[in-house]
Structure formats: C-alpha cells, structure tokens
C-alpha positions in Angstrom: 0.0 0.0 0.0 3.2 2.6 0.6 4.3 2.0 -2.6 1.0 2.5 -4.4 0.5 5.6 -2.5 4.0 6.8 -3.3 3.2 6.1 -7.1 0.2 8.1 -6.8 2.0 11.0 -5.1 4.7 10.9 -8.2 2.5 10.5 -10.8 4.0 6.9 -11.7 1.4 4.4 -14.2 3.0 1.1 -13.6 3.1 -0.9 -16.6 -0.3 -3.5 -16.5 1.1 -6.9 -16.6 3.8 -5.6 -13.9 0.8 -4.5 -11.6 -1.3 -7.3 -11.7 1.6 -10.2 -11.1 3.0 -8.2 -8.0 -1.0 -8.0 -7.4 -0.6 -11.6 -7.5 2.2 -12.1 -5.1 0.7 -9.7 -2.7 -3.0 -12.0 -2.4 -0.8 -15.2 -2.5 1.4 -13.9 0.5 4.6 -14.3 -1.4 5.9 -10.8 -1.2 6.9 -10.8 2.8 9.4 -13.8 1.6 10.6 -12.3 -1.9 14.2 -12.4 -0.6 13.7 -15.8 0.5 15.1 -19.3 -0.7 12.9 -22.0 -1.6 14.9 -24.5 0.7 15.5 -27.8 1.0 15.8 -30.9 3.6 19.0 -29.3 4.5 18.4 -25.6 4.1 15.7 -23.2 5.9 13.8 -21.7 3.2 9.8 -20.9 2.5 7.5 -22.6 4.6 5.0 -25.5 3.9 2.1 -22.9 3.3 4.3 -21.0 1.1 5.3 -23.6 -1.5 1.6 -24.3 -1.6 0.4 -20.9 -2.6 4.3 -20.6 -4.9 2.8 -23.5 -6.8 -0.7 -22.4 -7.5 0.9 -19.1 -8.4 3.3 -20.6 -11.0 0.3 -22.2 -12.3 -1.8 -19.4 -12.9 0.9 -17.8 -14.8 0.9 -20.8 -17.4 -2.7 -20.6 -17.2 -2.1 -16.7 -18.6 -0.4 -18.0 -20.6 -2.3 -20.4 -22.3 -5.6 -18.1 -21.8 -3.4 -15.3 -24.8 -2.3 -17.9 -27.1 -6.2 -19.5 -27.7 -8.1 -16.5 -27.1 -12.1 -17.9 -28.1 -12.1 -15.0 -30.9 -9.4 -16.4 -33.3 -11.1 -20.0 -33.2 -14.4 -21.3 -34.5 -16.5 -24.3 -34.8 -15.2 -26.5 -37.2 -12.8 -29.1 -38.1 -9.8 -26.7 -38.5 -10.1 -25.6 -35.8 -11.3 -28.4 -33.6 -7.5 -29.3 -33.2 -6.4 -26.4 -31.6 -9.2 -27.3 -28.5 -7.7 -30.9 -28.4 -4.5 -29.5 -28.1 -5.5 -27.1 -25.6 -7.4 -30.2 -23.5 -4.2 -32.2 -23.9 -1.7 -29.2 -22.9 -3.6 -28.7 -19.6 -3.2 -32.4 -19.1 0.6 -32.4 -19.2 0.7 -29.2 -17.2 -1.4 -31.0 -14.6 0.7 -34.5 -14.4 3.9 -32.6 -14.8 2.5 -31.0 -11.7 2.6 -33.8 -9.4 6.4 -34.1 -9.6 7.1 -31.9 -6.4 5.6 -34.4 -4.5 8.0 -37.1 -5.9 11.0 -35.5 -4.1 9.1 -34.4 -1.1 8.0 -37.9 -0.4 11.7 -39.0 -1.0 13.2 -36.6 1.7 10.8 -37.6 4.4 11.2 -41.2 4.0 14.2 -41.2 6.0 12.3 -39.8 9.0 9.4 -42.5 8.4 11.5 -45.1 8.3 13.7 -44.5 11.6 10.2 -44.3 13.4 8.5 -47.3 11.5 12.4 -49.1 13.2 11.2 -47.7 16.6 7.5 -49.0 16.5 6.0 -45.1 16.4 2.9 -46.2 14.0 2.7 -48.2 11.2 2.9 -47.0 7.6 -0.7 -46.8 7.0 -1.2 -44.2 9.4 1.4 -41.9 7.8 0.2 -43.3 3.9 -3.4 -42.3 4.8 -3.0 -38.7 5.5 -0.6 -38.3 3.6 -3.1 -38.9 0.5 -5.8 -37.2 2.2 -4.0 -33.7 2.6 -3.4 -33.3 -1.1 -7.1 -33.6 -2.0 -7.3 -29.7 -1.3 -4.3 -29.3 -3.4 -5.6 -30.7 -6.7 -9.0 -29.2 -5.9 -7.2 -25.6 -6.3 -5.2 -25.9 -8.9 -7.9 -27.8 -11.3 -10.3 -25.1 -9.7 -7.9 -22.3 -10.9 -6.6 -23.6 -14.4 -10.6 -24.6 -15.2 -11.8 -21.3 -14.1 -9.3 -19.3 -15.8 -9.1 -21.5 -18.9 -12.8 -22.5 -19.9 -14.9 -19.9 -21.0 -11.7 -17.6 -22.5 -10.2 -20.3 -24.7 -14.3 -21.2 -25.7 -15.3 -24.4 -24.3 -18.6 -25.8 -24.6 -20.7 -23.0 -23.0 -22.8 -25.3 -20.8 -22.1 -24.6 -17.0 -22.6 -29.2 -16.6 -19.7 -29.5 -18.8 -17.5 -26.4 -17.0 -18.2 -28.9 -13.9 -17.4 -32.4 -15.8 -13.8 -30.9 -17.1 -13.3 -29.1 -13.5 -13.9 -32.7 -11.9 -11.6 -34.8 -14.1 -8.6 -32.2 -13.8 -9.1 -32.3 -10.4 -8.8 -36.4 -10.5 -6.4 -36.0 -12.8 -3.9 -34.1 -11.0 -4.6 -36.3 -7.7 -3.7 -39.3 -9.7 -0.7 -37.7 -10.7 0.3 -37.1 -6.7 -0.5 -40.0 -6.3 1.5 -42.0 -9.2 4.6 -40.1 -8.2 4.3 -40.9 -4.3 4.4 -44.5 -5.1 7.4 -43.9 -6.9 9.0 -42.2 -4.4 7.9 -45.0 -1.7 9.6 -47.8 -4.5 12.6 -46.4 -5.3 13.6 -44.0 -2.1 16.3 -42.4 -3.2 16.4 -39.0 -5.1 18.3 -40.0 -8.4 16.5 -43.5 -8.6 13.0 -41.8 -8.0 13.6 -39.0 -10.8 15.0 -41.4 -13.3 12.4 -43.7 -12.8 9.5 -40.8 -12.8 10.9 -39.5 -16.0 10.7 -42.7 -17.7 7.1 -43.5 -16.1 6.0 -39.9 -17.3 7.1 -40.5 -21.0 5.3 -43.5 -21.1 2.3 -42.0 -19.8 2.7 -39.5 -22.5 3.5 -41.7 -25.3 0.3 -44.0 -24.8 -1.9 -41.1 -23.5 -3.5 -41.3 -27.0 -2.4 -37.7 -28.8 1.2 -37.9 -29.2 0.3 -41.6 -30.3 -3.0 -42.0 -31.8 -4.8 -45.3 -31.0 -5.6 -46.4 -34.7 -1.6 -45.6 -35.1 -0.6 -48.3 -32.2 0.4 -51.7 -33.6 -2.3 -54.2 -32.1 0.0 -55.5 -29.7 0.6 -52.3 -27.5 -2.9 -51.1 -27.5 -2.5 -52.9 -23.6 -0.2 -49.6 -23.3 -3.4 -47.2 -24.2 -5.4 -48.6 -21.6 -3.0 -48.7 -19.1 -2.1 -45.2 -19.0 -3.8 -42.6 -16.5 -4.0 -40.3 -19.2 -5.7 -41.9 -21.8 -8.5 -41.6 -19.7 -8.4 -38.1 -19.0 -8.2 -37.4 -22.5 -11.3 -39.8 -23.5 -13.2 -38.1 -20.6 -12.7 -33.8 -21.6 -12.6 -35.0 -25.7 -16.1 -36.9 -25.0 -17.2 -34.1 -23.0 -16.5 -31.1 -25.5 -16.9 -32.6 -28.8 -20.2 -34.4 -28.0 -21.6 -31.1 -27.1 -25.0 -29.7 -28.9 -22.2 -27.0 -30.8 -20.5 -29.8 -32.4 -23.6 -31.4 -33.6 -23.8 -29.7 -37.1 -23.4 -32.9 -39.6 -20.5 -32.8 -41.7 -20.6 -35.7 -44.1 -21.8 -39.4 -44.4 -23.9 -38.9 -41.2 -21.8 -37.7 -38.4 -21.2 -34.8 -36.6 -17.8 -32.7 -36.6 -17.4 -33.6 -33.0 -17.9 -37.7 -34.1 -15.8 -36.8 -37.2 -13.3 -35.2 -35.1 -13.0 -38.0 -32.5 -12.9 -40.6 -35.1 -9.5 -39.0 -36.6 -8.2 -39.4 -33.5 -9.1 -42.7 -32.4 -11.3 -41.0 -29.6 -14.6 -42.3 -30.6 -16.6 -43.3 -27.8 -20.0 -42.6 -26.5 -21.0 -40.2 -23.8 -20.8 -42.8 -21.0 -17.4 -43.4 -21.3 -16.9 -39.9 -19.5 -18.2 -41.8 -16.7 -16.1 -44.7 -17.0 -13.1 -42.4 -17.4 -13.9 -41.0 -13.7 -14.0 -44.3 -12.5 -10.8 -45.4 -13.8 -8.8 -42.6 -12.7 -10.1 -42.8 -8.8 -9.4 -46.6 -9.6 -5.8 -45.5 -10.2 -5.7 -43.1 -7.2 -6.5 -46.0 -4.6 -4.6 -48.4 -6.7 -1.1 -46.2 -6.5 -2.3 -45.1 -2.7 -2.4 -48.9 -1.8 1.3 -49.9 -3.5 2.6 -46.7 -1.4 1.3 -47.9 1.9 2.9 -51.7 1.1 6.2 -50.2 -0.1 6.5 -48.6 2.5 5.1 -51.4 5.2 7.5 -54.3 3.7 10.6 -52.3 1.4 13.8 -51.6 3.5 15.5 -48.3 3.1 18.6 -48.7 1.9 20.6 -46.1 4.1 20.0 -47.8 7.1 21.7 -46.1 9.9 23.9 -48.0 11.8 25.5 -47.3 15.8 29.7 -47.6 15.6 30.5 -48.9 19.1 33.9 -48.6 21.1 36.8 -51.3 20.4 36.6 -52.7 24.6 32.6 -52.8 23.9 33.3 -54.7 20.7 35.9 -57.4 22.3 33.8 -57.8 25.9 30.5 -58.8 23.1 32.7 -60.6 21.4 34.5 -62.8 24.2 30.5 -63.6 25.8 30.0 -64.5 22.4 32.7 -67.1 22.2 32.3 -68.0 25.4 29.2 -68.8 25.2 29.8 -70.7 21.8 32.7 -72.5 23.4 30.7 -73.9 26.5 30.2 -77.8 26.7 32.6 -78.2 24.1 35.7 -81.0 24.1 38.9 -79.6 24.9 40.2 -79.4 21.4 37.2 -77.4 20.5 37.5 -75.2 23.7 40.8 -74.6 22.8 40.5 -73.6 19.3 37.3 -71.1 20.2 40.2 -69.8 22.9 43.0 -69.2 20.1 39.9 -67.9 17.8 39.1 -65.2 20.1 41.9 -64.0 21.1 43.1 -63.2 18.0 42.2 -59.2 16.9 40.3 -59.0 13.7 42.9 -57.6 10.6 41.5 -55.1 8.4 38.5 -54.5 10.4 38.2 -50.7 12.1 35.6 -49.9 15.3 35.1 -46.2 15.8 34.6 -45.0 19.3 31.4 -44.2 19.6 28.9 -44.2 22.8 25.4 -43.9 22.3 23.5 -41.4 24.5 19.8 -40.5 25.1 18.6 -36.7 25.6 15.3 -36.2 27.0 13.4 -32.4 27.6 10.9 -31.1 30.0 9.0 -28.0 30.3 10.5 -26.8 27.0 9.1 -23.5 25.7 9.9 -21.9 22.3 8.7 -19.0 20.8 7.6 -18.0 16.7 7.7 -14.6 15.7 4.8 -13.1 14.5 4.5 -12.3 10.8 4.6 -8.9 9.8 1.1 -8.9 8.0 -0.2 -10.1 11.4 1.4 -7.4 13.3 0.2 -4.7 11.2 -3.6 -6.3 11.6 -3.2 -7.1 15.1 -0.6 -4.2 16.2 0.6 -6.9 18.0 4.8 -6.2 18.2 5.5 -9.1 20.8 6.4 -12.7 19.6 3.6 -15.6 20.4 4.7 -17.5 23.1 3.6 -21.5 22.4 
C-alpha cells in the first residue's frame, strides 16, 4: 500500500502486466518472503504454506499464458479448428501430471524420517500413507479449480455450466492421480536420483500412450495394452467426449456424423457419452490403486541407508568374548581350545570407531515464533507468540 500511495503521489502508471503479477504475489502472501530461498531438507527456506500458494501461483501464470495464445475470438467451430481445443485439452493435461512431480522429491526426503520411526515401533505406515493422500485432495481441488476457471470460458469451451463442472472434476482427478503416481514412486525407489529417473521414464510412457502424441488407430495391435493402461488416456477420452459431443459440435458434416464424431474418429477418440463416466471411475481406480502400493512399499521395502550405531573397540571385544564363550561352553577340549586361540586373536583389516550412544530427554520446553509482519500490522501486536 506505501508503494502504491508513493506512485500516486509521483505521478508513476506502472506498466499493466507488472501490476497485476506483483497484485498476484501480494494475495498469494509471497511478497513478505521475496528475498527468501525455496529451501531444501537441508536448508531453511519458504514454509509449507508458502510452496503451496508458490505453486498455485506458477500455475496461474501458465494458465495466462495459455488463456493469450487460444483466445475464443481467433477459433471457431469447425474441423480446422477443432485441433487447436484438443491441443489445448491435452496441454492442460501435461501441465497438470507434470505438476505432481514436487511431490515425488518431497515424499523421498521424508522417508528417512518415516522409516527411523517405523524401526522404533512409532505407528505403522498406513497411518502416515493415509493422510498423507488425504492432505493433497485440497491441493488438486485448487489448482484444477484455478486452471478450469481461468481456462474454460476464454479459450471457448462448450458453454454449458454441466460441462464447465465435468472438465473441473476430471482435472481435479487428474492431477490427484498424478500425486499419487509419483508418491508410489517415491515410496519404491527411495532415493532422489533413482526416484527422478524412474518418474521420468514412467512420465514418458504416460505421455506416449496417452493417446495424442500416439493415436490409437496408429498403435500396432499389440501395445494397444499400453493405451489402456495409461492414467491419461482416460483423461483425455473423458474432456474429448465431454467437448466434442456437445450440442455446438452437432452440425453434420458428411456421411452422417457430426464434426465432434468426425473429429474423435480422426483421432481414435470415438466413444460414446458414458465413457466420461467410466473415465472418472478409472482414474479414482488408479488413485486407490497407486495409494495402496505406497502404503505396502512402505510397510514391507527396507530403506537402503539404514543407519547403523559404531560402538567402542573394549565394547566390541567384551561382546565378542561372551559370544565365544558362550559358543565355546560344553565343548571337548580341542574345541575349547581352538574357540580360545579364535578369540583372542584381533580382527585384521576390520576398524571400530569409538562411539557411545547417549539419550537426551526435555521437559517443560518452551519456544517461541515470531509473529509475521502482516499479522502485526492487523493485530498491532509487536510481541512474539509464546507456544
């Protein structure tokens, strides 16, 4: 607000697009931590709120974006320019999946918590894979809320409020199966290069058999299994069956069928009206399918930097000697005195750090958070919030 009223005062017109993305920041939150890194498992950066509100923002720039490029008055109704809507349904489709990656690395850098407290008998990996699925329902609900309502009516969908709602609801699955697809990943592979090689090659697949980079009449007979296998291929019979088969499309063409049916044919898209339906059910299908493999991976996988406690050389040889001893007990004398010669002898090669394992416990520990400085200016509230 200083700044506008200082601009005012000098007679300063920002430029528009300027304006309206610092407009942007300043709804989002985002200015107060401008300065501010993003951060990482091993630097302090943005909090979890933040990268939230960071991620719907980036996203409503590409949905700008997209909104200039297919403005509704430079396309019409007809089969020219019927390709430029596929492309548009299949561009917010990639955006969407490509998405979901964030929570690929996310998942990997809190595994190594999870699985020191699934050693120490905390709770058992359904009741961290079960809210963790739950808490990014909100998630996709924004940003398939935001692309739709920015997207829809100024690119020139199907005018019908029903089908603003029937594209709004299979983004939204969409983009949950996504999180969803790249958690289980995450949960399989636990480490960050394995993860992101193995997420790039699952999302090129997912592409490639979507059924627009690759057309379904263009698939050899044996790798239509991939068409039907891939999350997106029913995302994209879902919006194409939604927009095309809409009363606008419904002008016949030639040999009986519409531009919408002509359109859908070219593309090996052709299927009836219910097959929205069944392209919903799929895609949850996937969401509790990929939720389930990340609760086993992580009930019955092992992660594979296991930490491990280095004990002292004396604590070493005392556990060893009861060991032998206890080996050596009831034995002949031969025996007794070969487990004697055996365990006296140090171990070559082998090296035992000192190391003593100790246990810090805390009472009656306060902390304090300081108070953002949005909140103090509401609240005029200059103290920090004791917890």
């Amino acid at each position: 607000m200083e700044v506008i009223r200082r601009e005012k005062q000098a007679g300063i017109h920002p430029d528009s697009d300027v304006d309206a993305y610092m407009k942007g920041i300043s709804i989002l939150g985002l200015d107060i931590c401008s300065d501010t890194m993003i951060g990482d498992a091993m630097r302090r950066g943005i909090s979890g709120g933040q990268k939230k509100r960071l991620t719907a923002g980036s996203l409503v720039i590409i949905a700008s974006v997209t909104m200039t490029v297919l403005l509704r008055t430079r396309m019409a109704v007809d089969a020219i320019h019927a390709n430029y809507y596929m492309g548009a349904l299949f561009y917010a489709l990639i955006i969407l999946v490509v998405d979901g990656i964030p929570e690929l690395l996310m998942t990997v850098s809190r595994l190594a918590v999870f699985n020191k407290q699934r050693e120490l008998c905390f709770y058992p990996a359904w009741a961290y894979a079960i809210p963790a699925a739950i808490l990014k329902v909100p998630l996709s609900f924004l940003e398939a809320f935001v692309w739709t309502a920015l997207t829809y009516y100024v690119i020139g969908y199907s005018p019908e409020v029903s089908r603003f709602s029937r594209q709004f609801l299979l983004f939204f699955l969409v983009h949950l199966t996504s999180t969803s697809m790249y958690r289980f990943i995450a949960s399989v592979f636990q480490t960050v290069v394995a993860s992101t090689l193995a997420g790039s090659l699952v999302l090129l697949i997912v592409l490639l058999f979507g059924g627009f980079l690759i057309q379904k009449p263009s698939m050899p007979a044996w790798l239509e299994w991939g068409f039907w296998l891939s999350p997106l291929t029913y995302g994209e019979i879902g919006l194409t069956v939604n927009e095309f088969l809409a009363p606008r499309w419904g002008k016949v063409a030639s040999a009986n069928a519409t531009i919408g049916q002509q359109i859908l044919e070219s593309r090996g898209l052709n299927f009836h009206g219910y097959f929205y339906w069944i392209s919903v059910g799929a895609l949850i299908g996937f969401t509790v399918l990929f939720n389930a493999g990340f609760t086993l991976a992580l009930t019955f996988l092992k992660y594979p930097d296991k930490t491990r406690a280095i004990i002292s050389s004396e604590k070493y040889n005392q556990l060893q000697g009861k060991i032998d001893g206890g080996m050596c007990a009831g034995k002949n004398k031969s025996t007794t005195s070969a487990c004697s010669k055996s365990s006296t002898e140090p171990d070559k090669g082998r090296l035992v750090l000192p190391f003593e394992p100790l246990t810090l416990t805390f009472k009656d520990v306060q902390y304090y958070v300081d108070t953002p400085l949005v909140t103090m200016i509401i609240l005029v509230f200059p103290y920090p919030e004791q917890l």
